[in-house]
N, C-alpha and C positions, 0 to 999 in steps of 0.2 A: 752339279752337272756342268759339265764344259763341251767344249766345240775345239774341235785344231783348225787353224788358222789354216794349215793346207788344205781342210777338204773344204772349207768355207770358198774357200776361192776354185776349186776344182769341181765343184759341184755347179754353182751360178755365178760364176765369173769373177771382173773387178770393175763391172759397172757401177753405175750413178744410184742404181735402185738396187744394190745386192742389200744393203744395211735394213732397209725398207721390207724385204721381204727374206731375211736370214728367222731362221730356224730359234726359237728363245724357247725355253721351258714352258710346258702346257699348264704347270700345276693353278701360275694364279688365277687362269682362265676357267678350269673345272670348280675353284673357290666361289667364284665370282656366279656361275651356271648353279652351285646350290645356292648359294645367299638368296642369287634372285627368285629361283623356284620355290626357297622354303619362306621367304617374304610373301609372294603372291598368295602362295596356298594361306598364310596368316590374314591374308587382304579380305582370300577370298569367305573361310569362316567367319569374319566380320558382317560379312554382309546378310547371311543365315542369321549371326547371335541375334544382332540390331533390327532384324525385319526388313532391311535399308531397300531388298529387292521389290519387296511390297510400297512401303513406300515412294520410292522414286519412281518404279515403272510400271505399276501397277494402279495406285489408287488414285494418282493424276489424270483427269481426263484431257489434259492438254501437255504437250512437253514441248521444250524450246528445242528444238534439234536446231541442227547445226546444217545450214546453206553449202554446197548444192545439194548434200546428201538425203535432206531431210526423212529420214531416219526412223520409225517409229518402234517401239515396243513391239517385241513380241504376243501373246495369248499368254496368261498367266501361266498353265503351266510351262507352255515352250519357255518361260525367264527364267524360271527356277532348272528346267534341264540346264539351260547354257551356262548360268552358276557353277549348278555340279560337274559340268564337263570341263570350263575353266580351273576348276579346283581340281579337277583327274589330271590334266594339263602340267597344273604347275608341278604336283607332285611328278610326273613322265619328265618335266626338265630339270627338276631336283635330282633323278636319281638317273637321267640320261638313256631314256626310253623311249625308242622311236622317237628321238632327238629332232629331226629334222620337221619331220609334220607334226611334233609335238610344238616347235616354237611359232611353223606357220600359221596353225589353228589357233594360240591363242594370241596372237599379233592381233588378226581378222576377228575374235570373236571380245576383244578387249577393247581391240578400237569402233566395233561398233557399240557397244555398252557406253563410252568414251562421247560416243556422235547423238549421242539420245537425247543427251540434256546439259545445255549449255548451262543452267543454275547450279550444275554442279563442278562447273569447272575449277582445276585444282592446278595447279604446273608440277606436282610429282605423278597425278594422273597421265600428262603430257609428257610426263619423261618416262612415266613407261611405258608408253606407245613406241617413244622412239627408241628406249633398249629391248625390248621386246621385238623389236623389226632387225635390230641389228643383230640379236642372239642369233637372229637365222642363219646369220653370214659368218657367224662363228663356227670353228671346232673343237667345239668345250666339251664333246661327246667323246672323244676320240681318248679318253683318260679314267679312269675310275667311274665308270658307271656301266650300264646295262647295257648299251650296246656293244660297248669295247669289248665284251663279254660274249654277247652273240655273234658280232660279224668281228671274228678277229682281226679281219685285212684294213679294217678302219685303226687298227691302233698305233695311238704314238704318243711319244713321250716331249713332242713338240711340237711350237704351231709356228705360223709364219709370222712375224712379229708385228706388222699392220694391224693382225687382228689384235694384239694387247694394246697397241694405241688409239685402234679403234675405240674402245671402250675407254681407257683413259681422256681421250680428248671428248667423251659425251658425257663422262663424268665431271669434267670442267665445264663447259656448257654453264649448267645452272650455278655453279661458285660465285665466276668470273661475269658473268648478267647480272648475276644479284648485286653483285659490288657494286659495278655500273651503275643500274638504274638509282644505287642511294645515291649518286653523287648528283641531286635535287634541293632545291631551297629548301623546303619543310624539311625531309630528313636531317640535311646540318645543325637544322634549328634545333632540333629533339625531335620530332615531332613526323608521325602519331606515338611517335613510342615510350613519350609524356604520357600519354593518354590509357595507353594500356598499363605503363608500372602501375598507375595508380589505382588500378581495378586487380592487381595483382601484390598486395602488398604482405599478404602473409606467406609470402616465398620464404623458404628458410633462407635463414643468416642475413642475406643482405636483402629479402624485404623489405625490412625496415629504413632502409634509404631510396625506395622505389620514388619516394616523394622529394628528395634531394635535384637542385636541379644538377650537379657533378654528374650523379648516377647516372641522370639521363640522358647527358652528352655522353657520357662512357658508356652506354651499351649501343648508344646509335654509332658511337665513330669507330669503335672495336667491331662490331656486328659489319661496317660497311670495309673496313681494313683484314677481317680476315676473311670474307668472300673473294676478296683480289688479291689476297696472298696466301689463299690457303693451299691452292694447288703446287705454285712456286717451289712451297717449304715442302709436301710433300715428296716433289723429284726429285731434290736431294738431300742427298744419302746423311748427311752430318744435320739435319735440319727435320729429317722424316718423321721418327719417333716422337720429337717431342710435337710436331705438328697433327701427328693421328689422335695423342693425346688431348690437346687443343681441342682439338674440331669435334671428340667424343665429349667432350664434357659441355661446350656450344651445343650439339647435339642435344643433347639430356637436359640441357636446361629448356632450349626452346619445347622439349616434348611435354615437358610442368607448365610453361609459359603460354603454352598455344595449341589449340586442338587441331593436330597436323597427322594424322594418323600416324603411317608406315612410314611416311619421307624420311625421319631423325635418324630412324634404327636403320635403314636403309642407306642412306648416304653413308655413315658411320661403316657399314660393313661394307660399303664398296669401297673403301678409300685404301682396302686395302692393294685394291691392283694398281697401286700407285711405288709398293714396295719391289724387291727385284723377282722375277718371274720365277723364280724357284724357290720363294718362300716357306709354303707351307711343305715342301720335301727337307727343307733346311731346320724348321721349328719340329718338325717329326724326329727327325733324325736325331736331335738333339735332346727332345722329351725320349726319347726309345731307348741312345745309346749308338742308335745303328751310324754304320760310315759310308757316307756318301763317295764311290769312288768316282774320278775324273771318265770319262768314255766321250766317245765320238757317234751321236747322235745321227750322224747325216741319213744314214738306212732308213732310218724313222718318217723323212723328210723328203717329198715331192716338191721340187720346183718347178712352176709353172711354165709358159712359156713369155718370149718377151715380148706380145703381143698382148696374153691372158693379165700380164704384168701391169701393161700399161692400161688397159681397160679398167683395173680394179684400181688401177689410179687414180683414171679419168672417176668412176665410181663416189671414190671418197674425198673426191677434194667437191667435188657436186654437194654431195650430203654436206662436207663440212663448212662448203659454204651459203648452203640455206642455213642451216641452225647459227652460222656467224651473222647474215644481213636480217633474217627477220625480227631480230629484238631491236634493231636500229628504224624500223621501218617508222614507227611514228616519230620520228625525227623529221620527217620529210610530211606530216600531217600537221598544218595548224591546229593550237590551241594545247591545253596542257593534258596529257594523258591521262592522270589520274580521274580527272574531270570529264574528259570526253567518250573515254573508255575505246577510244579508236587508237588498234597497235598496244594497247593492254595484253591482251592472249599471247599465248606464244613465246613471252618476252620477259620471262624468269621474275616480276614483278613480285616477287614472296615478299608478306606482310610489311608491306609498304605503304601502306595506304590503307589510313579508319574513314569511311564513306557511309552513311546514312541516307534513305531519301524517304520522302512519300509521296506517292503518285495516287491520281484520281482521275479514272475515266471516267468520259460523259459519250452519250449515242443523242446525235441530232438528228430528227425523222427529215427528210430530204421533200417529203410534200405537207407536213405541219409546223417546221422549223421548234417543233417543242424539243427540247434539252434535256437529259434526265441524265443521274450518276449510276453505273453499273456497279454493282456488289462485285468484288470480285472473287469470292466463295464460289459463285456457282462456274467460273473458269477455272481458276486453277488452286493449285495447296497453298498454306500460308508459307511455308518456305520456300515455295517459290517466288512466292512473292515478294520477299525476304529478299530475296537474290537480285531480285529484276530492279527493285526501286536504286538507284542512282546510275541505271545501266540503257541509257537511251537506247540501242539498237534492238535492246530485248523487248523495253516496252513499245518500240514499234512494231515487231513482232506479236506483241499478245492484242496490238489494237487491231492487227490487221485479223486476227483470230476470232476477235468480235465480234467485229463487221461482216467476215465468215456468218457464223453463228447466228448474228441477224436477218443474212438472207435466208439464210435454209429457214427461221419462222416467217421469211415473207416479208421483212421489212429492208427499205436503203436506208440506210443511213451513215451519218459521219460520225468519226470518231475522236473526239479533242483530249489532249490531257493536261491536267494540271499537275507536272513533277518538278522536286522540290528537291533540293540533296544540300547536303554537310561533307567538307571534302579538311577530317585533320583537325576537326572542330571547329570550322568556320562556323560563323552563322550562316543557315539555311540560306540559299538561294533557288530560283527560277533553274532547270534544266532546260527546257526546250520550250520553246516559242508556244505557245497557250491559245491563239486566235486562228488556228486554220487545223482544217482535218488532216489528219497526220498520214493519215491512209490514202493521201494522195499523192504524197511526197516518196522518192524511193530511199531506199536505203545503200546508201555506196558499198562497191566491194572493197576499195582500199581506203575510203576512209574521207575524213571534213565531208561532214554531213551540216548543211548552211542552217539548220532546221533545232543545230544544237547549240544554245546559247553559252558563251562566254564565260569562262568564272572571273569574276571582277572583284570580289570580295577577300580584299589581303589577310592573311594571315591573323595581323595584327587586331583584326578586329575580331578574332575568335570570340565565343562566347565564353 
């Protein structure tokens, strides 16, 4: 499919932003509109096979939600409706049905799922908050599916081209962060990813040098080299292919290597809008026989105006520069991230970091000064609790839920804890200051919390 070069200019001019927003082939865009629909719908039957809806929002009588929203669970069966309506969702953007308040419903009904419970935090969960938000501002409908079908006047055979770099530059996002943040002393070192070959050793072929220390400088410095150049090689043209190839076989190893659900398969098929925008007309054409003739698309194609223009400008350089400063933001926080878990979130940090802890709370009656240790059974699940031990702001969180809990049977009291964590296989240390009620102290929005001790303990002393 082509464009003449006259009506390019006779249509929206020869301004600064014609390139910006010219007319490019819709097909990688409707690729990209099933991948992600028919992923989610895979996400969502997960959650049916594994009980997961029972367990995470159901049988917890406490969840860490997520400030300012804080957030709770639905009524058992309202969670199981919002599953099955997410999963009617993703199917309606798979096959381009009622497009539009198919992707705003499940934005809002995934990012609240997303807000419930911060022990489940994932950063492919967070990435699909944020293509799910941007699918809206897509016209991935406008091609091969259901509505192009019912509302003829929507169809085209191309989009504004913002929108494929849209999605292009969020699909870099997590690449080019994750590269970043390995560039840390422990990662250089191996490490933890020492730590995992070794509990991984019957990987075919080259499990058997999981224990090699070679090995384990070669998958930390290759793992941190092609996050930061994998996007690179994808843009071009003479470097693409064998880089899709790359990054599916990375892909496939980490889905043997690491229990990461949907992310592998997913990134893997999104890499394809990386290719030229009329691919899969080009791979059809070619599996068929059929011949793609040259034509002038412009009829297909509304341009805005250059007001609307510049808005959606102002728009995505906003978006793209949140998602550019927020993985930098604990740079600007004392003490080391892994550690402090302050500017963790958000910040493309993927299996970067083996963290252990164990924390112990204690209730001081505030008119007996007697001390006692809290089971933590009767608050919350064990995987939450899993989740919480080397995560200071969570476990001031569940102290403040104590203390709750204490007053409604009638008592005051303080709440102290003794937490403990392994950051990389250090030996254990001290997390947070052990002599004062924690429940008095706040919790910062942006981060150094003076309440959260130091990790002082080098590397070298690992156990």
């Amino acid at each position: 499919m082509q464009l003449l070069k006259g009506d390019i200019n006779e249509v929206w001019g020869k301004g600064k932003l014609k390139n910006f927003f010219a007319p490019v082939a819709i097909s990688s865009l409707v690729v990209f509109r099933i991948v992600f629909g028919a992923i989610m719908f895979w996400e969502v039957t997960r959650y049916f096979k594994y009980e997961w809806i029972y367990r995470y929002w159901i049988a917890p009588d406490f969840n860490f939600s997520y400030a300012p929203f804080n957030f709770q669970p639905l009524p058992e069966q309202y969670m199981y409706i919002l599953w099955y309506a997410l999963g009617g969702l993703a199917i309606f953007i798979l096959i381009g049905f009622l497009y539009r308040i198919s992707t705003v419903l499940f934005f809002i009904l995934f990012s609240y799922t997303f807000l419930l419970e911060q022990a489940r935090y994932l950063n492919h969960f967070y990435l699909v908050v944020i293509l799910s938000f941007i699918m809206i501002l897509l016209p991935a409908h406008k091609s091969f599916s259901v509505d192009s079908v019912l509302f003829k006047r929507i169809r085209s055979s191309v989009a504004p081209n913002w929108s494929l770099w849209l999605v292009r530059f969020t699909i870099a996002v997590p690449y080019f962060f994750a590269g970043i943040a390995k560039i840390n002393p422990d990662w250089l070192r191996g490490y933890p990813m020492a730590n995992w070959l070794l509990s991984d050793m019957d990987f075919p072929i080259i499990g058997q040098y999981f224990d090699q220390r070679w090995m384990v400088m070669l998958m930390s410095y290759s793992g941190m080299l092609l996050d930061l150049l994998i996007v690179p090689a994808l843009l071009f043209k003479r470097t693409r292919l064998m880089a899709l190839i790359v990054i599916s076989l990375f892909h496939l190893m980490n889905d043997q290597l690491f229990t990461i659900g949907i992310f592998p398969w997913f990134m893997m098929l999104a890499s394809s809008i990386y290719f030229a925008p009329d691919w899969p007309k080009r791979l059809v054409a070619k599996i068929t026989g059929a011949h793609i003739q040259a034509k002038s698309v412009i009829k297909d194609f509304k341009v805005p105006s250059l007001r609307v223009q510049k808005g959606i400008l102002l728009g995505l350089a906003l978006f793209a520069l949140t998602l550019i400063l927020t993985p930098f933001r604990h740079l600007v926080i004392p003490g080391n991230v892994h550690w402090t878990e302050e500017g963790h979130r958000y910040s493309w940090h993927m299996k970067l970091r083996g963290k252990s802890g164990i924390t112990r709370f204690y209730v001081e009656d505030e008119n007996t000064a007697e001390r006692i240790q809290v089971p933590l059974e009767g608050f919350i699940e064990e995987w939450q609790a899993n989740k919480m031990d080397g995560k200071p702001y969570m476990i001031w969180e569940l102290a403040q839920h104590i203390k709750d809990e204490f007053r409604i049977m009638g008592s005051n009291v303080g709440v102290y804890v003794d937490a403990w964590a392994s950051l990389n296989g250090r030996a254990y240390q001290q997390l947070i200051e052990p002599n004062f009620d924690i429940t008095q102290v706040p919790k910062p929005w942006f981060g150094n919390a003076d309440w959260i001790l130091p990790l002082t303990i080098p590397l070298e002393n690992q156990r």
